[in-house]
TIMARMI-457444 format. One line per 8 residues: their letters; for each residue x, z negated, y of C-alpha. Coordinates in steps of 0.25 Angstrom, whole numbers, plus 5000, padded with zeros to 4 digits. Layout:
N
A	X,Z,Y ~ ...
END
This chain:
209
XXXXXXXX	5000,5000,5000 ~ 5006,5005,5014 ~ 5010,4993,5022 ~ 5002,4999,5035 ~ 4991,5001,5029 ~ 4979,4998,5040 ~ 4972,4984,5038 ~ 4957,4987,5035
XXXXXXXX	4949,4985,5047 ~ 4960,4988,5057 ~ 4961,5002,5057 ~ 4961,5009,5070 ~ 4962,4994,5078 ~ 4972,4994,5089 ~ 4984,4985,5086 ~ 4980,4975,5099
XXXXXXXX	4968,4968,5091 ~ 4954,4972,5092 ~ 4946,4980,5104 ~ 4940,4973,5113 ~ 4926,4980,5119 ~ 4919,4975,5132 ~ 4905,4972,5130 ~ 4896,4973,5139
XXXXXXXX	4893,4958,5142 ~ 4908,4959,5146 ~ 4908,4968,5156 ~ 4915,4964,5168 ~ 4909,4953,5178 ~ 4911,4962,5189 ~ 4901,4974,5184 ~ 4891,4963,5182
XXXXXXXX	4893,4956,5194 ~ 4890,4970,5201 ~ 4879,4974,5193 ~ 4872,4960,5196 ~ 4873,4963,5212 ~ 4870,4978,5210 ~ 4857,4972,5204 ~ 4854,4961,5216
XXXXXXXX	4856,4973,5225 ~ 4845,4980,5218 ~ 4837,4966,5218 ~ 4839,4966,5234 ~ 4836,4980,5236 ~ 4823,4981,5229 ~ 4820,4968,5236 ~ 4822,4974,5249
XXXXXXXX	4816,4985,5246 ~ 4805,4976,5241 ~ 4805,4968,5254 ~ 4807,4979,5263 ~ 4791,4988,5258 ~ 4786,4975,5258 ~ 4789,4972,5274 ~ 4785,4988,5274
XXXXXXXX	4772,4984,5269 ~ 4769,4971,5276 ~ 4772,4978,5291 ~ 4762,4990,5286 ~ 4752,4980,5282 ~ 4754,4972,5294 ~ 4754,4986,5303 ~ 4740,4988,5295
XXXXXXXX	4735,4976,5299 ~ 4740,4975,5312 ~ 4732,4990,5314 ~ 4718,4985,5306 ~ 4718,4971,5316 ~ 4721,4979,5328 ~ 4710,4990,5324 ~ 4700,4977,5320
XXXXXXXX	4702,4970,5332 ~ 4699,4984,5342 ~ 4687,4985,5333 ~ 4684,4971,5337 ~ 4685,4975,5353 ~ 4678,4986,5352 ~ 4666,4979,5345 ~ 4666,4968,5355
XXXXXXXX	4666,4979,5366 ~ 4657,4988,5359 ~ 4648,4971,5359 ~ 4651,4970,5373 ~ 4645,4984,5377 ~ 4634,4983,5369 ~ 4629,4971,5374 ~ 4631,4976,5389
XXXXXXXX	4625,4988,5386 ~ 4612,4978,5382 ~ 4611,4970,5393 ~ 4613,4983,5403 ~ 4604,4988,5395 ~ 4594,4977,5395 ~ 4597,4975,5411 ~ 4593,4988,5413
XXXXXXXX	4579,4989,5405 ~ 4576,4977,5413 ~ 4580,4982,5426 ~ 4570,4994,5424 ~ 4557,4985,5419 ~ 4561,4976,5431 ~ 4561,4987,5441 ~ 4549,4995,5436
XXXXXXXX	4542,4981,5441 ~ 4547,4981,5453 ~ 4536,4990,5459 ~ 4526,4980,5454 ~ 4531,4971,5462 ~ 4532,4979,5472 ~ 4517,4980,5472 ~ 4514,4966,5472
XXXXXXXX	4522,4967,5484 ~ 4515,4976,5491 ~ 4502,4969,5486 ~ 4506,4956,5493 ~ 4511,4963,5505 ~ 4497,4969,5507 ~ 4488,4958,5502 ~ 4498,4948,5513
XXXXXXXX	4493,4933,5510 ~ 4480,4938,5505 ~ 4465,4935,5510 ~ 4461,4921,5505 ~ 4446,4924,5510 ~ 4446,4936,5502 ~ 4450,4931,5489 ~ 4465,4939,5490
XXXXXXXX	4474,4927,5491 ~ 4473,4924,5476 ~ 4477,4938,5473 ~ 4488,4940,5482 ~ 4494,4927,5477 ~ 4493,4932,5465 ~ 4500,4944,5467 ~ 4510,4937,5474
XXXXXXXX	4512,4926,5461 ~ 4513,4941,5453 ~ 4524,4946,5461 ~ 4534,4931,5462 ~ 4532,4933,5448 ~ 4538,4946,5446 ~ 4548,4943,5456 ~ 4552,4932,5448
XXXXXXXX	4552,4938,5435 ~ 4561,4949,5442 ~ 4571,4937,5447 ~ 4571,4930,5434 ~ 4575,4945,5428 ~ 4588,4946,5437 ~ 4581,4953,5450 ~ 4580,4945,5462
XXXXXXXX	4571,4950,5470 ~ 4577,4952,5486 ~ 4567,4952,5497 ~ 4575,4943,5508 ~ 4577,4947,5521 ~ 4586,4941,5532 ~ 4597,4945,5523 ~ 4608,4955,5525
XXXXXXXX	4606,4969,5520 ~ 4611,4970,5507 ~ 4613,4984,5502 ~ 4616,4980,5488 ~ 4600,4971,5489 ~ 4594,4981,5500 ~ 4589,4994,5503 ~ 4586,4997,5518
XXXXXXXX	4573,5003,5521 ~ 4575,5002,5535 ~ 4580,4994,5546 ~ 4574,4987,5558 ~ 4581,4983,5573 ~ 4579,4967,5569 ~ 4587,4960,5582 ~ 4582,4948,5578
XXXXXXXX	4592,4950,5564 ~ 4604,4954,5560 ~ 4607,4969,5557 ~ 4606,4971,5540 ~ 4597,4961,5538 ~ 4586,4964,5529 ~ 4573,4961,5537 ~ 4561,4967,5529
XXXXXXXX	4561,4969,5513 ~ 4554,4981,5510 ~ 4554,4978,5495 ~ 4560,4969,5487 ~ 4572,4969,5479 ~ 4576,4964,5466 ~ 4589,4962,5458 ~ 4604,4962,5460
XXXXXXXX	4616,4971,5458 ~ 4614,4977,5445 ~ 4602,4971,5443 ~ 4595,4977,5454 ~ 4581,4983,5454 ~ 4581,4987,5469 ~ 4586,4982,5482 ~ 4576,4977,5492
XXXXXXXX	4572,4987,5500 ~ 4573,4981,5515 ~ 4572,4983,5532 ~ 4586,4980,5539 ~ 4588,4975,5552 ~ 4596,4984,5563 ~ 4603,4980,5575 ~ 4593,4982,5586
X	4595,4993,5595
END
């Protein structure tokens, strides 16, 4: 038997011992290490990403919001408005329809006027007093209903001629008063303002020549 023949089992081996193989639990620290903060840079990343769609979404929403309350409160505005006109609308309304029954009275009153005017203090003898007192209890009556309604009745004189309360039918030389003074009412006026039926209808006082 030759002296160098091969030992079984060692055929082909190096001379320096066995081979030693790296496993891959053995890699090196270093390749871990880095693959460890190559996976925490991902985890950041998503997060951010994450965070920042998230801050994207929330300023939409609140941009969203921001729009619907705005609109919601105009639409509350305009509703009040659209109250407020409504209700002004109403009552001109309602003033109005009032003013035209009120004036379509005043000729009525105008002929209890005119009645008293010609019946003067009425003939007691011949039974007219009663009537006349009557028609003169009918016609305080209507002027107060009218005064209650908002229209003063203005039938003074001595007063200032007032343009806004009087209409000037004529004028008189009056030395005894001041010129523009109202000295004779024609007819009666009632109301104010806007509220006015008619202005009294008067005789002004001139300087004397």
């Amino acid at each position: 038997m030759n002296g160098h023949e091969d030992t079984p089992g060692t055929a082909g081996r190096p001379v320096g011992g066995p081979e030693k193989r790296a496993r891959p639990e053995e890699e090196p620290r270093e390749a871990a290490a880095a693959r460890t903060e190559d996976a925490q840079a991902e985890n950041v990343q998503a997060e951010d990403v994450q965070q920042e769609a998230q801050q994207e979404a929330q300023t939409e929403t609140d941009a969203k919001v921001a729009e619907l309350e705005d609109r919601w409160l105009r639409a509350v505005a305009d509703l009040d408005n659209l109250r407020k006109r409504f209700a002004r609308d109403a009552e001109r309304l309602r003033a109005e329809a009032q003013d035209r029954v009120a004036a379509e009275w005043l000729p009525v009153l105008d002929n209890l006027e005119l009645a008293l005017s010609h019946a003067g203090d009425g003939d007691e003898e011949g039974g007219a007093a009663p009537i006349v007192n009557g028609i003169r209890a009918v016609r305080d009556q209507a002027v107060a209903v009218l005064a209650r309604l908002g229209y003063t009745r203005h039938d003074e004189t001595g007063v200032p001629f007032d343009p806004a309360h009087h209409d000037a039918m004529a004028t008189v030389a009056r030395p005894d008063v001041e010129p523009g003074t109202v000295v004779q009412v024609v007819r009666p006026g009632y109301g104010d303002g806007r509220r006015q039926l008619r202005p009294a209808v008067v005789v002004v006082a001139k300087k004397a020549d």
